[in-house]
C-alpha positions as CSV (number, residue, x, y, z in Angstrom):
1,X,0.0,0.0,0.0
2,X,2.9,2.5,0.9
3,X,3.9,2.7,-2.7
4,X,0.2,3.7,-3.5
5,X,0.6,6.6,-1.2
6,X,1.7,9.9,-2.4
7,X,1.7,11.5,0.9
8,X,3.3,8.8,2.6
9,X,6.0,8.6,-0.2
10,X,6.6,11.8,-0.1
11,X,7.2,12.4,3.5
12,X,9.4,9.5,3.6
13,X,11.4,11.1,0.3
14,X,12.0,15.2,2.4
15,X,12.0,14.3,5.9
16,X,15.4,15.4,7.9
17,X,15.6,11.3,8.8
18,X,15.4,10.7,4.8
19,X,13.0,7.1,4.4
20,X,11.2,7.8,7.7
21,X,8.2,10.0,8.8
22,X,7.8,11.5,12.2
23,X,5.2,9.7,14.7
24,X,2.9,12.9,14.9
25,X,2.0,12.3,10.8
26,X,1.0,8.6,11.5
27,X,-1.2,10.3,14.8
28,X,-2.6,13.0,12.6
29,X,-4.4,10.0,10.4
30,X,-7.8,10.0,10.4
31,X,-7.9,6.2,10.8
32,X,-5.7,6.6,13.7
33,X,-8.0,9.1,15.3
34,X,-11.2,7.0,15.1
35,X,-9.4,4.0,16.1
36,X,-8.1,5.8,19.2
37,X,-11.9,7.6,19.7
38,X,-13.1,4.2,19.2
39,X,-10.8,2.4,22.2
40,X,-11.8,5.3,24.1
41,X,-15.4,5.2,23.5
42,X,-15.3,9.3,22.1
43,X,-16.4,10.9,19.2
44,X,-13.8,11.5,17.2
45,X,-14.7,15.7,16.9
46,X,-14.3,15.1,21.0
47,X,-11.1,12.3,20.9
48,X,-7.8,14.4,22.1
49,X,-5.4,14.3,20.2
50,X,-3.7,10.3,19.8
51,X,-0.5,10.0,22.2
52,X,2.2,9.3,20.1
53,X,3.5,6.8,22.9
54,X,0.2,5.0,22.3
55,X,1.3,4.8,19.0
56,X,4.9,3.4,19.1
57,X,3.9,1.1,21.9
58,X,1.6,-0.2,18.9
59,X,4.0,-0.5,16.3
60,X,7.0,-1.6,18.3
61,X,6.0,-5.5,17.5
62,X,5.4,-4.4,13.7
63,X,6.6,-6.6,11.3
64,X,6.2,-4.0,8.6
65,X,7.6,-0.8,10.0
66,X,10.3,-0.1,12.8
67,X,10.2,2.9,15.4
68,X,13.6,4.9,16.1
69,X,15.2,4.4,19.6
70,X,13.8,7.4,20.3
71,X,10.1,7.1,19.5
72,X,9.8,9.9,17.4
73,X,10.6,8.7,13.4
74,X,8.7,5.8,12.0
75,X,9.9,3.6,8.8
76,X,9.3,0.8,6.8
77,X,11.6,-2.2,7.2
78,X,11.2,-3.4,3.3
79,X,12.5,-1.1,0.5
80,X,10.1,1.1,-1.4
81,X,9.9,2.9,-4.5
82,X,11.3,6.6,-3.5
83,X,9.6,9.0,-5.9
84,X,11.9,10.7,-8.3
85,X,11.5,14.4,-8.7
86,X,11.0,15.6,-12.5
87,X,12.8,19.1,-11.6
C-alpha cells in the first residue's frame, strides 16, 4: 500500500531522517484518530489528540515498520519505490 501513497512517499522522500516519517503524521491519520476515539469510546470531533506513545507502543512489535530508539521517526523495514522528482 505504501507505494500507492503519495503523501506517505513523499514524506518518507524530504523528511530530515530521509526514508522515515515522524510519529505525529501517523497520529494525525484519520484512521488513527477514530481507532483511538473508538478504544476510548469518544467521538472523534471530541477524541484528544492520539499519544504518540500510544502509538509506538503499537508499532513496536510491527513486522512491517520499525520505530527509532527514540520514538519519534517511523519507517518501513522493506525497500520502497522513493519518488523521483521531474525538476
Amino acid at each position: 500500500n505504501l507505494e500507492n501513497d503519495a503523501f506517505l512517499l513523499d514524506q518518507l522522500n524530504r523528511s530530515e531522517h530521509l526514508g522515515a516519517v515522524p510519529i505525529q503524521i501517523i497520529c494525525s491519520f484519520p484512521k488513527v484518530r477514530h481507532l483511538h476515539a473508538y478504544a476510548r469510546n469518544l467521538s472523534v470531533s471530541i477524541a484528544p489528540n492520539v499519544d504518540p506513545q500510544l502509538v509506538r507502543i503499537a508499532l513496536d512489535a510491527s513486522d512491517i515498520v520499525t520505530v527509532s530508539e527514540d520514538g519519534f521517526w517511523i519507517s518501513p523495514k522493506r525497500p520502497y519505490h522513493r519518488l523521483v522528482s521531474d525538476a
